[in-house]
C-alpha positions, 0 to 999 in steps of 0.5 A, spaced: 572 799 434 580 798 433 583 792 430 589 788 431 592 782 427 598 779 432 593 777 437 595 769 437 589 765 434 585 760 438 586 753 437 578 749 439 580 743 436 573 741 440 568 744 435 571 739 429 570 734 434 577 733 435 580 729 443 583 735 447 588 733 451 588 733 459 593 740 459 588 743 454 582 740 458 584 743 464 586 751 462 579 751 458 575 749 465 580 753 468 578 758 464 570 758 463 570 757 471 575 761 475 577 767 471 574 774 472 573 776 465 567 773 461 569 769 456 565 765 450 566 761 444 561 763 438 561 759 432 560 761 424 552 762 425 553 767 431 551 762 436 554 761 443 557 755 443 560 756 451 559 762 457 562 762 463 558 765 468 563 772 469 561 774 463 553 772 464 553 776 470 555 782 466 551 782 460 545 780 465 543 773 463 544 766 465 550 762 462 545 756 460 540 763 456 546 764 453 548 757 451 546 754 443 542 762 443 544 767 437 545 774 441 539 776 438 535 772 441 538 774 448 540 780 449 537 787 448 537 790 441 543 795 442 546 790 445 546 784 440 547 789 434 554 791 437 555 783 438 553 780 432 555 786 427 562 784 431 562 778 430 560 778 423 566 783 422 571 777 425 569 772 421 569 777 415 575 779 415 578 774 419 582 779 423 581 781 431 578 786 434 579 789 441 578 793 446 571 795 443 567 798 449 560 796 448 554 799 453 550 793 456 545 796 462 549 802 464 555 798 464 561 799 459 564 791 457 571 793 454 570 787 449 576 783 444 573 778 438 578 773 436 577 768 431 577 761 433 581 756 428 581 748 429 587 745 430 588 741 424 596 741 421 597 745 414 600 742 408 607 744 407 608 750 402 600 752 403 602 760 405 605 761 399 601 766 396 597 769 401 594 774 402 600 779 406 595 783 408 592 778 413 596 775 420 600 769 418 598 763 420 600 758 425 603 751 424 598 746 425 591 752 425 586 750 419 586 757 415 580 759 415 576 760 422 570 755 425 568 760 430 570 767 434 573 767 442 570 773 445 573 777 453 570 781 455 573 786 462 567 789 466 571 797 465 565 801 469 568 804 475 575 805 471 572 809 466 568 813 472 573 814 476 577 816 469 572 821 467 571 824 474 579 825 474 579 828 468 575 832 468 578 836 474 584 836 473 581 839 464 578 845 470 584 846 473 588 845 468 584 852 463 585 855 470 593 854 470 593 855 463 589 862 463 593 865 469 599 868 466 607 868 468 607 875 472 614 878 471 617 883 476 625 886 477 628 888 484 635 891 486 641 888 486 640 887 495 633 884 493 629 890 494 623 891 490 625 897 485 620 897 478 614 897 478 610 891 477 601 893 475 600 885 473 602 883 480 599 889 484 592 886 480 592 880 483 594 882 489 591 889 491 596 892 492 598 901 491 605 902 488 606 905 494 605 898 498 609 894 493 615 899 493 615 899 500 615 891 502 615 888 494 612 881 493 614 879 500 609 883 503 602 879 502 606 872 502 602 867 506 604 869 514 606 861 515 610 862 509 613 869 509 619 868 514 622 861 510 620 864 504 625 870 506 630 867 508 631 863 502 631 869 498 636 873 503 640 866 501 640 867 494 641 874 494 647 873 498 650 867 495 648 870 487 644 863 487 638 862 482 631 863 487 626 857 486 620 856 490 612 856 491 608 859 496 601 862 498 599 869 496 593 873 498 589 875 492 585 881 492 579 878 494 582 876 501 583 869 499 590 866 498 592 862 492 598 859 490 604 861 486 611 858 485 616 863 484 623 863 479 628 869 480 635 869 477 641 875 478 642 879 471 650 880 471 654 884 468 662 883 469 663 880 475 657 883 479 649 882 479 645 889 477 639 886 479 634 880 479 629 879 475 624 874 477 617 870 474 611 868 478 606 863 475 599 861 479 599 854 480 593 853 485 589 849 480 595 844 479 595 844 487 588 843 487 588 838 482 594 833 486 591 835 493 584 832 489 588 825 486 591 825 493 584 824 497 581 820 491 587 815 492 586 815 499 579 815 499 579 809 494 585 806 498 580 807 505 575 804 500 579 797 499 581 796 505 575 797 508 573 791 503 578 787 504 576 787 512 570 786 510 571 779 507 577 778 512 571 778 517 566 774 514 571 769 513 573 769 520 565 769 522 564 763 517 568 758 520 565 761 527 560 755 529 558 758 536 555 765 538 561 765 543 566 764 538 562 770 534 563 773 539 571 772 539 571 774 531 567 780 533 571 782 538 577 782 533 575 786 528 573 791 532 579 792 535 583 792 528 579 795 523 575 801 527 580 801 533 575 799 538 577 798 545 571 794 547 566 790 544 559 786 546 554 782 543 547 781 546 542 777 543 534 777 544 530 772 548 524 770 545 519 775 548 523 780 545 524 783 552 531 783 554 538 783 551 542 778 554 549 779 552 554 774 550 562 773 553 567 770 547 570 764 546 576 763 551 582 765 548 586 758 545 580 754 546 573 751 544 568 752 549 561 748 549 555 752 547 553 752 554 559 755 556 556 762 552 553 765 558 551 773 560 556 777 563 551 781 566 544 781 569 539 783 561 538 789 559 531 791 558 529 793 550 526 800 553 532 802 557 535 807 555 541 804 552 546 804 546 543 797 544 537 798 547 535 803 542 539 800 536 534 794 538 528 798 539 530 803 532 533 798 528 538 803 526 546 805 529 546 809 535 553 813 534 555 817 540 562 821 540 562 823 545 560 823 554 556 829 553 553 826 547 551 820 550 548 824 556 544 827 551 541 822 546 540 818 552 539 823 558 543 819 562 550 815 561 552 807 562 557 807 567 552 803 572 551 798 566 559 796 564 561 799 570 568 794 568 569 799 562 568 806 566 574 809 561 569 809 555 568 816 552 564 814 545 560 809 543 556 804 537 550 801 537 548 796 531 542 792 531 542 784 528 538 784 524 536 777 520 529 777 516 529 784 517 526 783 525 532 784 530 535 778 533 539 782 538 545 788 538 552 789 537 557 795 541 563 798 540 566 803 545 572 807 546 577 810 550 577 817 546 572 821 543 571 818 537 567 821 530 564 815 526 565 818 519 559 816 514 565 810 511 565 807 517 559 807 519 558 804 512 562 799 514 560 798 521 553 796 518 556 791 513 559 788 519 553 787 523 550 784 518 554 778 517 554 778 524 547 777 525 547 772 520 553 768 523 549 768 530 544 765 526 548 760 524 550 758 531 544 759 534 541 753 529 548 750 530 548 749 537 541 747 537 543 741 533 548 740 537 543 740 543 539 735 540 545 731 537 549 730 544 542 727 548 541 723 542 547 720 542 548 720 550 541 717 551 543 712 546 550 709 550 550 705 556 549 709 562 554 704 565 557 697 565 555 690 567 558 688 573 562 681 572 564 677 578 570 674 573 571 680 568 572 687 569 569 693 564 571 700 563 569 705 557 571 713 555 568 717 550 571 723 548 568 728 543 572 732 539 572 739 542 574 743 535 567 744 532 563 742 539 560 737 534 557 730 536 559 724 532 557 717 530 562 713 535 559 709 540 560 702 544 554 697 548 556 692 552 549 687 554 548 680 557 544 675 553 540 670 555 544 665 556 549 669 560 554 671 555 556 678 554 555 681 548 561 687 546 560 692 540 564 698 538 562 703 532 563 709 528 558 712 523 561 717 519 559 724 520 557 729 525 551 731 528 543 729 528 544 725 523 551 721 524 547 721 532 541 718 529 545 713 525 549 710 531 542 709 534 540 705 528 546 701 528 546 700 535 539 698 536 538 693 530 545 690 533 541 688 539 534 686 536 539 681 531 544 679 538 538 677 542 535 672 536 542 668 534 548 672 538 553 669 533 558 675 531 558 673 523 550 672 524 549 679 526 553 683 522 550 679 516 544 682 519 547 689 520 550 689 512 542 687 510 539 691 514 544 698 512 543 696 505 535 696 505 535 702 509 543 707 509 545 712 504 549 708 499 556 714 501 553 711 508 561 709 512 560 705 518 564 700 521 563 696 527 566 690 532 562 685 535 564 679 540 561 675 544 565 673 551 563 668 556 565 672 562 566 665 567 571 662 561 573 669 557 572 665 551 568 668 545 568 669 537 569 676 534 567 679 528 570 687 525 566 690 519 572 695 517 573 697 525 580 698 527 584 691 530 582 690 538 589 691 542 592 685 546 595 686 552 598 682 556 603 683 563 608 678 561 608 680 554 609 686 549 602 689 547 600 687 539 594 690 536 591 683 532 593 681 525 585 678 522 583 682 517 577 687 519 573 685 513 569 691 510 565 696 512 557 694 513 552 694 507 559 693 503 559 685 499 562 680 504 561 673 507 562 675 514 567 671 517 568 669 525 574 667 530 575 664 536 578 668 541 581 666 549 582 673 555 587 669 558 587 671 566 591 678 567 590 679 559 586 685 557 583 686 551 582 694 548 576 696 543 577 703 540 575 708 534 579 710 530 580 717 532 584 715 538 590 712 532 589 717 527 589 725 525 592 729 521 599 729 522 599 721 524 596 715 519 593 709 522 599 704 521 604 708 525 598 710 529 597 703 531 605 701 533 604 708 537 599 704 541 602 698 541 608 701 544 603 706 548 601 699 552 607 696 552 610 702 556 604 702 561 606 701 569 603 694 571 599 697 576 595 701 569 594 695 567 592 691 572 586 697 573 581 698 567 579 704 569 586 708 570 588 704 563 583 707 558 585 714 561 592 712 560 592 710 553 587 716 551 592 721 554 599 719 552 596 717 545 592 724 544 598 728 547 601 732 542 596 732 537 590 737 536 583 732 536 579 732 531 574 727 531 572 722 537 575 717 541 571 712 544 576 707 548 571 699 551 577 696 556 575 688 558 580 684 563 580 678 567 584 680 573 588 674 576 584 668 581 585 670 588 589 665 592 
């Protein structure tokens, strides 16, 4: 272990029960939560005050196991010996260790143990005198510790890969190191003129051979003429000769050497050269090692970081066409992939069906994802049949290998890609039974390296657990859609004085079904009953809300129809029985139809807009209470729709967005009606599609549009 007195000292002002500031609040849960290294406060008896979970994970245990807990008590015993004797050490001698590297579980932890002091201010003059031997102390730190701070780096992998470089390059280095510099002298015009027996060692060669064609004689043939002609440049140009080439040994074998000859003067003339050969095929070999390391580690991150890239991607995918489209996109961009496809099983595990992807640029229904072809029986003999059947990936590289792991080739069944000349198949597989198959083809032969069948693997598998997802998905969403369809009106009351239309628009982003809805209903007394909600949320749930509050509305409008009557139902009611996080909002009128007189009650639902031909459109100005459930005395008002008026009920999914809030939302409406052709306004049908077309326009939508129009059209003359 090595000590270190600069290391600055941590102030924990908290162990004495001192306020911590927000800034210090912050870093410390900052710290404990996201940083990668572990980090733990330990006080004066060795125990653990805190942990974060990184260093949990290194050493084995849970954060909470460690928490209160002597390491004795939770680690093995080397381990805890290690770090209580650390421990006692720091708060001992009141000085820093770090970088300790301590062995837990096969793993290496690169350990650094600080001591931990309060924050409590020091009396002015106090240093004097003290120990000099000691770090100084900080203004505003208590001199002795009240606990020590330990961070832990988990150096494994570092230290293997150190290991396993170093010990490469330690062998070819003794190889270097025992291959002595081989000295030889030849003639002023460059031939070869003594002797030179080390040389002729290494290479074989007779003295005849080596005074007839010298050192350049058993130069590597690809390297012999650029070798040649460098040296008759130097030798004409008097110039120092400096280079490296292969040599063939006496074994047959060529290794490496790099070569240094230099002109002997004398007076104004060279008289000879005299020249060094060093083998340097173990440094040569030792670089090529680190290069295909570094490329391997370097293919190894890429792979990783394409790996989390497509699980990113397939987590945000909700459908299996969307899948698709993600699984498509990987393929291309990570193994090079021409072609992909994905089949899933039906539920007699008979037949693949294979799945088309989303549409570029758009959302389809789940319905939407229908097969590209006639389904492929899990006994042919195909690339995803046999991975199916197999439960392992089916590479081919190349036609004939296909013709010869299937005795036959695919051209009939993907006839559109008839180009395709390799070939990957991978099973889905969730629970560890096959859900369906996963292939990629190329237009190339194509050799799957055992890397990339690793990866390939890994994709598959979150693959299948995205299809799964969706598949659970798009059956909510099935059940959620005929929930919520059942529940609206199947069409409107037809009145001889009044006349009705709705839209309801679901958010296409996440194929979700929300909690919007409207009703429109007669009471006993001939009075129209008009309600428009939104529960908050998507799916079944959100769904069953909406049916709840639509159904409890009824039962309380055909009791006593009073619009601050039955929303103070609705609010006993939805506290009774909803999640008190529970938002819903909900306006309700009662009109009659002969007169277009009525009363009008709003539990937090965005204001009805007014639309007149004579006047600008305005959305009301009453205050639209609180959401159900929410303390309030509902009140009511009094309202009249003129002849050739209408008024607008809506969700607030037709004002707001993420780029619109609602109060410009409301004036974009406003002035949206106002700017309406008299003949929209004068037809409900055409004027909801107008009003969610210019308002939509523009803007992505993300939540669902629901839009209830009633007009009283002019007294025929």
């Amino acid at each position: 272990m090595s000590t270190e007195t600069s290391v600055p000292r941590p102030r924990l002002s908290r162990l004495k029960g001192q306020p911590m500031d927000a800034s210090d609040a912050a870093l410390y849960a900052t710290l404990l939560k996201e940083a990668p290294a572990g980090i733990a406060l330990f006080d004066t008896g060795l125990r653990c005050r805190r942990a974060n979970d990184a260093l949990a994970a290194m050493l084995g245990v849970s954060a909470a196991d460690l928490t209160g807990r002597h390491p004795g008590e939770v680690l093995a015993d080397e381990t805890a010996l290690a770090f209580a004797a650390a421990l006692e050490a720091v708060l001992a001698d009141d000085r820093p260790i770090t970088d300790a590297e301590i062995a837990v579980g096969g793993r290496i932890l690169s350990c650094s143990w600080i001591p931990a002091r309060a924050g409590a201010a020091q009396p002015e003059g106090k240093d004097k005198g003290r120990d000099k031997t000691r770090p100084p102390k900080q203004a505003g730190w208590d001199d002795k510790p009240v606990g020590v701070v330990l961070t832990a780096l988990d150096v494994t992998e570092r230290r293997r890969a150190e290991e396993v470089i170093r010990r490469k390059e330690q062998r070819y280095r003794s190889l270097v190191e025992a291959s002595s510099q081989v000295v030889w002298v030849a003639a002023a015009d460059g031939a070869a003129i003594d002797d030179a027996p080390e040389w002729r060692e290494i290479t074989g060669q007779t003295p005849d051979d080596y005074a007839g064609g010298g050192w350049l004689a058993v130069v590597h043939p690809e390297d012999r003429a650029r070798i040649e002609g460098i040296w008759r440049e130097a030798v004409a140009g008097d110039r120092v000769f400096e280079t490296g080439y292969r040599i063939r040994t006496r074994s047959g074998a060529y290794r490496h050497f790099d070569v240094r000859a230099v002109p002997i003067w004398q007076g104004d003339r060279v008289i000879e050269w005299v020249g060094a050969n060093t083998d340097v095929t173990g440094q040569k070999e030792a670089e090529e090692m680190r290069g295909r390391l570094t490329e391997q580690l370097s293919a190894a991150a890429l792979r990783t970081a394409r790996l989390q890239q497509a699980t990113s991607m397939l987590a945000e995918a909700l459908t299996v066409a969307q899948v698709v489209q993600v699984i498509t996109e990987v393929g291309r961009s990570a193994i090079g992939a021409d072609y992909s496809a994905v089949a899933l099983l039906d539920d007699d595990k008979l037949r693949l069906s294979i799945v088309t992807p989303a549409p570029p640029g758009g959302d389809p229904a789940p319905d939407q994802a229908r097969p590209a072809r006639d389904d492929i029986r899990v006994s042919d003999q195909t690339v995803m049949s046999i991975a199916v059947r197999e439960g392992r990936p089916f590479l081919a590289q190349s036609p004939d290998d296909l013709r010869l792991q299937l005795g036959r080739d695919e051209a009939e069944l993907f006839t559109q890609h008839a180009e395709e000349r390799a070939w990957v198949g991978l099973p889905l597989l969730a629970a560890g039974a096959p859900i369906g198959a996963l292939r990629f083809s190329f237009k190339r032969p194509r050799e799957i390296t055992e890397e990339e069948k690793v990866f390939l693997e890994a994709l598959a598998g979150q693959c299948a657990l995205a299809v799964e997802r969706a598949l659970l998905f798009e059956r909510e969403h099935k059940t959620a859609e005929e929930l919520q369809l059942s529940l609206l009106p199947s069409d409107l009351p037809q009145l001889p004085g009044m006349v009705l239309a709705a839209r309801y628009n679901p958010a296409t982003r996440h194929v979700q079904v929300g909690g919007d809805w409207y009703d429109v209903f007669r009471l006993p007394d001939d009075r129209l009953a008009v309600a428009v909600g939104d529960v908050m949320g998507k799916g079944v749930r959100a769904a069953a809300g909406m049916g709840r509050v639509r159904n409890a509305l009824r039962a309380l409008a055909l009791n006593d129809p009073r619009p601050a009557a039955v929303l103070s139902g609705l609010d006993r009611l939805f506290s009774a029985t909803e999640d008190e996080e529970q938002f819903t909002t909900v306006a309700y009128a009662v009109i009659d139809p002969e007169t277009g007189r009525g009363a009008f009650s709003n539990a937090g639902h965005p204001p009805p807009l007014l639309i007149s031909p004579d006047a600008p459109a305005r959305v009301s100005t009453r205050e639209p209470g609180t959401p159900l459930g929410w303390p309030s005395q509902r009140q009511q008002t009094s309202f009249s729709i003129e002849t050739g008026n209408t008024v607008v009920f809506y969700s607030d999914g037709l004002v707001e967005n993420r780029r619109r809030g609602v109060d410009a939302g409301l004036e974009e409406l406003a002035a949206v009606a106002t700017d309406a052709p008299p003949q929209v306004v004068g037809d409900p049908e055409r004027l909801v599609d107008f009003l969610v077309d210019r308002m939509l326009a523009g803007y992505e939508q993300v939540d669902d549009v629901t839009v209830l129009a009633l007009h009283v059209p002019p007294k025929s003359p």
